[in-house]
C-alpha positions as CSV (number, residue, x, y, z in Angstrom):
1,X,-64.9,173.6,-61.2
2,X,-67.4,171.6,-58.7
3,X,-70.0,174.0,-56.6
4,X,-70.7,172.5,-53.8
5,X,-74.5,171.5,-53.1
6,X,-75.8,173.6,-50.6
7,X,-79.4,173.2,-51.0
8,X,-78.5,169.1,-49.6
9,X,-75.6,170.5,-47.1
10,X,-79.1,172.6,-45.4
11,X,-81.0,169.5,-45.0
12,X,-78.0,167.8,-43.8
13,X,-77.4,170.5,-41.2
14,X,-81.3,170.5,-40.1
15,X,-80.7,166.5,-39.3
16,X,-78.1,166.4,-37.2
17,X,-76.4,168.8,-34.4
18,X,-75.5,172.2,-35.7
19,X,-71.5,172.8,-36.1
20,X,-70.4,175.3,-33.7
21,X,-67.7,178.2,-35.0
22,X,-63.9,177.1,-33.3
23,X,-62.3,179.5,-31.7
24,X,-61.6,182.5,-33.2
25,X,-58.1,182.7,-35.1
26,X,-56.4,185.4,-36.1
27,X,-58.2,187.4,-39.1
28,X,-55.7,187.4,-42.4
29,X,-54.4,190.4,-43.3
30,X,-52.9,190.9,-46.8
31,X,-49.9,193.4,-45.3
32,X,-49.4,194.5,-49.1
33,X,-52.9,195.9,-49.1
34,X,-54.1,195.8,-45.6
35,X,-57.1,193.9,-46.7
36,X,-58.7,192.2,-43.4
37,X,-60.5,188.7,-44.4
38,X,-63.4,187.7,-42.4
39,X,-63.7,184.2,-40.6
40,X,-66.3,182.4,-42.7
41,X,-69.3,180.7,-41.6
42,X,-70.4,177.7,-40.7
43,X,-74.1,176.2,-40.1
44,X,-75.3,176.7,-36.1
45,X,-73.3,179.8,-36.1
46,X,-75.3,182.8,-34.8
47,X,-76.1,185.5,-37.1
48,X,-77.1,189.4,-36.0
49,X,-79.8,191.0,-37.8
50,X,-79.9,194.3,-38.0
51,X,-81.9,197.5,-39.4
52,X,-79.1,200.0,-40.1
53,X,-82.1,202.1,-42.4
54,X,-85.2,202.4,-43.2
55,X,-87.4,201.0,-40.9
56,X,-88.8,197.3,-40.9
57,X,-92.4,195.7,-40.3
58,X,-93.1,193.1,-37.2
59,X,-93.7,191.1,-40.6
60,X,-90.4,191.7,-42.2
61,X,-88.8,190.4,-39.0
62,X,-90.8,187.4,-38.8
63,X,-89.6,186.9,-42.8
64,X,-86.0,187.7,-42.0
65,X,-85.5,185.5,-39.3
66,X,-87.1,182.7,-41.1
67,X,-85.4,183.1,-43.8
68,X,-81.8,183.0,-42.2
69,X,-83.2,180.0,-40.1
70,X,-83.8,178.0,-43.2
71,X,-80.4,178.6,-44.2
72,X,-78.7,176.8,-40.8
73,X,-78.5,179.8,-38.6
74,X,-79.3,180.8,-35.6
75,X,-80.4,184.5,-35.7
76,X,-80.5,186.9,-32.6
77,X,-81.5,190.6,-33.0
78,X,-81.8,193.9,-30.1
79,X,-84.8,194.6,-28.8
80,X,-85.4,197.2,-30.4
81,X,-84.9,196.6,-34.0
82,X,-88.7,197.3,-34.7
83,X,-88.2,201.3,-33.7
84,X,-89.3,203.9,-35.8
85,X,-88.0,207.5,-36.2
86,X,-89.9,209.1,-39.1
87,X,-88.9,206.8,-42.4
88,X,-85.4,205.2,-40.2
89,X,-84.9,202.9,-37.9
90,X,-85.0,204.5,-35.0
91,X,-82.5,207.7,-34.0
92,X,-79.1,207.4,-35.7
93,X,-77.2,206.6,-32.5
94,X,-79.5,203.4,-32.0
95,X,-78.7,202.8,-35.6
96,X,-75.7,202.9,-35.2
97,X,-75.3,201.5,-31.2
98,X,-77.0,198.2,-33.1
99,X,-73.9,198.0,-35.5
100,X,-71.0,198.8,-33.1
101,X,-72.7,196.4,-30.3
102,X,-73.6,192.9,-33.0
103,X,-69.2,193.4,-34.0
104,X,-68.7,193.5,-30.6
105,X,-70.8,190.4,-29.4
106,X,-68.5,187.2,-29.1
107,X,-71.4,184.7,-30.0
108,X,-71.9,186.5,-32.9
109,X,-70.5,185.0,-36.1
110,X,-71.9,187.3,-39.3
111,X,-74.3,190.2,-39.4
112,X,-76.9,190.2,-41.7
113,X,-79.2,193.7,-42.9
114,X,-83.1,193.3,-42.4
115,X,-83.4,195.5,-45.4
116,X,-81.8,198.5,-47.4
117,X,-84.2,202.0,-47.6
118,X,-82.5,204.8,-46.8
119,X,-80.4,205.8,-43.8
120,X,-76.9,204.2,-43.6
121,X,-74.8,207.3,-44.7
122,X,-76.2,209.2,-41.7
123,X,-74.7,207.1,-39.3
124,X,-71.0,206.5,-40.5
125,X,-69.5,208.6,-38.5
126,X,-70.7,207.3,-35.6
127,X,-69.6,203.5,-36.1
128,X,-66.7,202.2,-33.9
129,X,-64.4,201.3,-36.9
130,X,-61.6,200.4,-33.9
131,X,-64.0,197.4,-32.7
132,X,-64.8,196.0,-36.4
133,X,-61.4,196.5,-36.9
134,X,-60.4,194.5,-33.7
135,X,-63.6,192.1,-34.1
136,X,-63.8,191.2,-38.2
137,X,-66.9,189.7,-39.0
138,X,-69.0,189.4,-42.8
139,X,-71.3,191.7,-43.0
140,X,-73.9,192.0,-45.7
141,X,-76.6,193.8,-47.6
142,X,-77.1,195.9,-51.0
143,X,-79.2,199.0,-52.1
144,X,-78.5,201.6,-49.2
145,X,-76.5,199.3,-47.5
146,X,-73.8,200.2,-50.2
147,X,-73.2,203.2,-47.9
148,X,-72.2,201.2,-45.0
149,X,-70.2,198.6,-47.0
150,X,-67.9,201.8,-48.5
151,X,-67.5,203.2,-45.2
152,X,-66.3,199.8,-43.4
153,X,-64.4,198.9,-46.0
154,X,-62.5,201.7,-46.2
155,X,-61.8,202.8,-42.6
156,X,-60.9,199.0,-41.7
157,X,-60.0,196.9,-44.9
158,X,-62.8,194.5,-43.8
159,X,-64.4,193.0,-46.8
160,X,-67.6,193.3,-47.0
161,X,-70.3,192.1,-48.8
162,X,-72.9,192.7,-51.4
163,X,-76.0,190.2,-51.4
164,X,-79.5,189.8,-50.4
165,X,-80.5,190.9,-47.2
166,X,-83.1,189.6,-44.5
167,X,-86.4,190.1,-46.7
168,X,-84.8,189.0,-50.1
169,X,-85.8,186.1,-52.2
170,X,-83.5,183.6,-50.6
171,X,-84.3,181.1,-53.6
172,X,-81.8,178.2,-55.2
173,X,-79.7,180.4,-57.0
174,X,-78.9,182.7,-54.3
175,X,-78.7,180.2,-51.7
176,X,-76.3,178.5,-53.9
177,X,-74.0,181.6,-54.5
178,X,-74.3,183.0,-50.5
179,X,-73.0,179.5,-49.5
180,X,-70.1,178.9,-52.5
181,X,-68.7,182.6,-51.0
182,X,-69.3,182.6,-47.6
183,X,-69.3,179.0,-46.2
184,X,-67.4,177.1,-48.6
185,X,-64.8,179.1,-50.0
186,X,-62.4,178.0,-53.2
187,X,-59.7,179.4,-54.4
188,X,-61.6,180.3,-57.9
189,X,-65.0,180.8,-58.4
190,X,-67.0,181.3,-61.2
191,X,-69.5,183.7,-59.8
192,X,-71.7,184.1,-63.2
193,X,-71.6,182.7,-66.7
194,X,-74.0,184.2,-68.9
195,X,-73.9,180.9,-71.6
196,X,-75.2,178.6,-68.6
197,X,-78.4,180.3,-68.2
198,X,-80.7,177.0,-67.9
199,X,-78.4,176.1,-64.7
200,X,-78.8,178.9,-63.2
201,X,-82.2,180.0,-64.0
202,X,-81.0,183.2,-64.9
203,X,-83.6,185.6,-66.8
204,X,-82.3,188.4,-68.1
205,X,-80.5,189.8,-70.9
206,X,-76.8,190.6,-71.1
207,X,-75.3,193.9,-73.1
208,X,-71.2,193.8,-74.0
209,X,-70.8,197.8,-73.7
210,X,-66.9,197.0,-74.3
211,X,-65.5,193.8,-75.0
212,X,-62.1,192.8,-73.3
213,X,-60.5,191.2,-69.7
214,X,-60.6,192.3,-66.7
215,X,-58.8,191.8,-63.3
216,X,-58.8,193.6,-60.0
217,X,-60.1,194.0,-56.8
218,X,-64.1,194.4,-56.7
219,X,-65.6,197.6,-55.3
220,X,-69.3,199.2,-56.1
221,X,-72.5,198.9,-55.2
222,X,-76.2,200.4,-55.7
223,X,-74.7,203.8,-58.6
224,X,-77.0,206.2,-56.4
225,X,-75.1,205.2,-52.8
226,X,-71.8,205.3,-54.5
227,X,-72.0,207.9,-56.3
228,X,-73.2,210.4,-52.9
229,X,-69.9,209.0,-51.4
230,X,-67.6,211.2,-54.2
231,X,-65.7,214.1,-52.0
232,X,-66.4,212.5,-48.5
233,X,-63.8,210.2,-46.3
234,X,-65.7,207.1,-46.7
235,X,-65.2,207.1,-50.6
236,X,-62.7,204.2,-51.9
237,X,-59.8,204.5,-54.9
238,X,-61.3,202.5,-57.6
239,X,-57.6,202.9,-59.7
240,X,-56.6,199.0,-60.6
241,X,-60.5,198.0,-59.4
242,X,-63.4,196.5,-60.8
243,X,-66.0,198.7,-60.5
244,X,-69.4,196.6,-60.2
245,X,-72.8,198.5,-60.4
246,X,-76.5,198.0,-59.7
247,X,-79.8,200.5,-59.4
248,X,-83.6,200.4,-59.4
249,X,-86.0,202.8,-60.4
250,X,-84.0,205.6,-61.7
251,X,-85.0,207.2,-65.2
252,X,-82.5,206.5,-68.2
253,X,-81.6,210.6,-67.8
254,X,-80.7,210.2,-64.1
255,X,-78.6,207.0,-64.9
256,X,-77.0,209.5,-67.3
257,X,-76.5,211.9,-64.7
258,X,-74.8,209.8,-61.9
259,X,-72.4,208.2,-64.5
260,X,-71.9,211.7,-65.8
261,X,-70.6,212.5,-62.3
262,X,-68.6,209.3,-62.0
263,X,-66.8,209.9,-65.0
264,X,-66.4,213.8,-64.3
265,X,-65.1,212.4,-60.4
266,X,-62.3,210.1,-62.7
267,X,-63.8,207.1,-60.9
268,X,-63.3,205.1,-64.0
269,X,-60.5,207.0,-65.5
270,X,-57.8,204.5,-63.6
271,X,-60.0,201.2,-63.0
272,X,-59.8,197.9,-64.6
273,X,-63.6,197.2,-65.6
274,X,-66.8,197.9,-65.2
275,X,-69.4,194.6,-64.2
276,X,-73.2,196.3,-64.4
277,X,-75.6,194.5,-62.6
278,X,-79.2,194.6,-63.9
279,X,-80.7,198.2,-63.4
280,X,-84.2,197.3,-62.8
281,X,-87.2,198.9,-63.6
282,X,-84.9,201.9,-65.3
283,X,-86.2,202.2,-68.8
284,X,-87.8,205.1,-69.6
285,X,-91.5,205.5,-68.3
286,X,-93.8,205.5,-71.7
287,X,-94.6,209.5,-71.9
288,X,-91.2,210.5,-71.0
289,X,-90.1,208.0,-74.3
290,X,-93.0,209.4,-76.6
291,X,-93.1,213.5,-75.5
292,X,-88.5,213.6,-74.4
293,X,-87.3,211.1,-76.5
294,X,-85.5,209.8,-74.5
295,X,-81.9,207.6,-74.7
296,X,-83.0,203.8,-73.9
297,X,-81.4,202.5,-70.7
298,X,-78.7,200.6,-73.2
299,X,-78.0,203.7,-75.1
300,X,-76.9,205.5,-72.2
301,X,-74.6,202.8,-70.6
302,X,-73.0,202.8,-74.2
303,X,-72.7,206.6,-74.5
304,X,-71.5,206.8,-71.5
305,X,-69.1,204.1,-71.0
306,X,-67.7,202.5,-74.4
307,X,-65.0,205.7,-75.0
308,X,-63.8,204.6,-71.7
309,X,-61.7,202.3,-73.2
310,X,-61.9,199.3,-70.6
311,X,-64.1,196.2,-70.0
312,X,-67.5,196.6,-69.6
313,X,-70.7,194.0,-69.1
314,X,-74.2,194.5,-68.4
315,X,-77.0,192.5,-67.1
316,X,-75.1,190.2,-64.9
317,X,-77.4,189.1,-61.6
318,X,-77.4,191.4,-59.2
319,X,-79.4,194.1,-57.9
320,X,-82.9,194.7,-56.7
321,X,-83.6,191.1,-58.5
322,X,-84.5,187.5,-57.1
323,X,-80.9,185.8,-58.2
324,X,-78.5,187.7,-56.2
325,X,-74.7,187.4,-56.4
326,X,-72.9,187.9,-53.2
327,X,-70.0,190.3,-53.8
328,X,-67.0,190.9,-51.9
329,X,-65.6,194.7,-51.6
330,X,-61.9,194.2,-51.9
331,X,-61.2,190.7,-53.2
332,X,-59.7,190.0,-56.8
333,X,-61.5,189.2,-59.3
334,X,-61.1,188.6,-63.0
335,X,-64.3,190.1,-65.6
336,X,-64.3,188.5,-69.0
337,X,-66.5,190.2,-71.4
338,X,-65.7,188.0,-74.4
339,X,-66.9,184.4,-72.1
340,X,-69.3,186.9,-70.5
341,X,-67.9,185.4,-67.0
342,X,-67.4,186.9,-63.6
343,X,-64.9,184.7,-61.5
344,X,-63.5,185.3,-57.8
345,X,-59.6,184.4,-58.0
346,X,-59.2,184.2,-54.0
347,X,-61.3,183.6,-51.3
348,X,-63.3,186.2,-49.6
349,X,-63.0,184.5,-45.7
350,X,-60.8,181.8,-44.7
C-alpha cells in the first residue's frame, strides 16, 4: 500500500493558498453500531487548542501553536488557556467551558490537547455530550487525555483519537502517521510493521506475549486512565475489541496491579487482542530489582496476559515516546502478532 508523502504535501500547503474545509456534510453514522465518524482535515483548517488538565507554560503554548502551524493549520485558543488552579488548568467548569465551547465553534475544524497531566476525569460530567454529539469533530491527545477520549466516545460514538498532543515531538514519523489517519484517509492502513524498522526509524524492541490474529474495533489508552474508569458510566465494553495499552513511569508491581484489576474487571475476558504500546521508563528502579526481586516489566506482561488465551504484542509505537501512532477509539482494526503488524481496515473520518 502507498502512504502518501506528507512531509512534501506541508511544503506544498505553505506555498500556495491554504484549502478551506467545504461545508459541513452530514457526519457518518454506522446505524449497526452507532459509531459517529468525524469530518477529516484538510490544511488551512482551524484547529482549537485546548488544556483540558494539567496546567501549561506561556512556553508550552508558544511550542504548541508552532508546532500545529508547521503542520498547515491555523490554530486559535481562549483567552484563558494559560490559567492555573493549583496543578489544573484552571477551575473545572473553565476546563470544561473550553471543551463544550471549541465543539461548538463553526470555524473550528479539529481540537487538539496542549498536553496530558492530570485532570480530565474531573470534568466529564460537565461536558455537553448533546453539542459534540450535534457538532462531531477529531479530537486528540494521550496520557490523561485517555479519560476524555473514554468519556466522549462512549456518551456520543464520536471517534476519537489517541496521538501526540500540542508539546509532543511532532517529528517524520508521527507527522507521517497523524496525516495517513486524519487527512488522507484509506480504506487500509498499515499503522505499524515491526520488520520495517529502518523506514520508520522505529527504536525499540517488540515482545510476542501471545501469538495469533486479531480483529475488532480499537479501544484503550494510557493502563492508569483506563483502568480508574472500571465501575463508572464513562467506561466502554471492550467484548469483540482490541484493547491497545500504553504507560510511563509505573513500577513493574504496579503494572501488575492495574492488569490484575483489569483482568479481575473481565476487561479482557471477551476481547479480541491486546496491542501494548511501549511502557516507558517502567522497569524496575535498580534497589527495588537487587533488595524485592522484582518480576521484569516483560515477566509481568507474560504472567499476566499469555493464559488469556488471545493475541497479544508488545512494544509497538505509542505512548510517552517521540514516534507516536494516532489511534482511533472505535474503528476496526486487524492485530497480527505473527507479521507483528497493526493495520486500520476502515477509515477513521470521511
Amino acid at each position: 500500500m502507498h502512504r502518501r508523502k506528507f512531509l512534501t504535501a506541508v511544503s506544498i500547503a505553505s506555498t500556495f493558498p491554504f484549502l478551506y474545509k467545504e461545508a459541513f456534510a452530514n457526519s457518518f453514522v454506522n446505524p449497526n453500531e452507532n459509531i459517529i465518524k468525524p469530518p477529516k482535515l484538510k490544511f488551512g483548517d482551524t484547529v482549537g487548542l485546548i488544556a483540558p488538565g494539567s496546567n501549561i507554560t506561556e512556553d508550552e503554548l508558544n511550542e504548541s501553536v508552532k508546532n500545529l502551524e508547521a503542520l498547515g493549520f491555523k490554530v486559535v485558543y481562549r483567552n484563558d488557556i494559560l490559567a492555573k488552579h493549583g496543578y489544573l488548568a484552571g477551575t473545572d467548569e473553565r476546563r470544561a467551558s473550553e471543551i463544550n465551547e471549541m465543539f461548538n465553534r463553526k470555524d473550528v475544524s479539529g481540537i487538539i490537547c496542549a498536553r496530558g497531566g492530570y485532570g480530565c476525569a474531573r470534568i466529564l460530567h460537565l461536558i455537553d455530550y448533546q453539542t459534540i454529539k450535534q457538532n462531531p469533530k477529531i479530537i486528540i491527545g494521550y496520557s490523561d487525555i485517555t479519560a476524555l477520549l473514554y468519556a466522549i466516545f462512549q456518551k456520543t460514538g464520536l471517534v476519537t483519537f489517541h496521538g501526540p498532543v500540542g508539546i509532543s515531538t511532532f517529528n517524520n514519523f508521527s507527522k507521517q502517521n497523524f496525516a495517513d489517519v486524519l487527512l488522507n484517509p484509506s480504506s487500509e492502513l498499515i499503522l505499524w510493521n515491526a520488520k520495517d524498522e529502518n523506514e520508520n526509524n522505529i527504536s525499540r524492541k517488540s515482545a510476542v506475549i501471545r501469538s495469533g490474529k486479531a480483529t475488532g474495533k480499537m479501544v484503550g489508552g494510557n493502563l492508569s486512565i483506563v483502568v480508574s474508569m472500571i465501575g463508572t458510566e464513562y467506561d466502554i465494553d471492550t467484548s469483540g475489541k482490541i484493547i491497545f495499552l500504553e504507560e510511563v513511569g509505573e513500577e513493574p508491581y504496579r503494572v501488575d496491579r492495574m492488569l490484575t484489576q483489569m483482568i479481575q474487571a473481565g476487561k479482557f475476558s471477551k476481547a479480541a487482542g491486546i496491542a501494548l504500546g511501549v511502557f516507558e521508563k517502567c522497569e524496575p528502579k535498580e534497589k527495588n530489582a537487587e533488595f524485592n526481586s522484582s518480576f521484569s516489566l516483560t515477566e509481568v506482561l507474560f504472567d499476566r496476559l499469555f493464559n488469556l488465551g488471545i493475541p497479544v504484542l508488545y512494544g509497538m509505537s505509542f505512548g510517552h515516546i517521540t514516534n507516536k501512532f494516532t489511534l482511533p477509539l472505535g474503528v476496526t482494526a486487524q492485530l497480527n502478532v505473527d507479521d507483528q503488524t497493526l493495520t486500520l481496515l476502515e477509515t477513521a473520518v470521511h
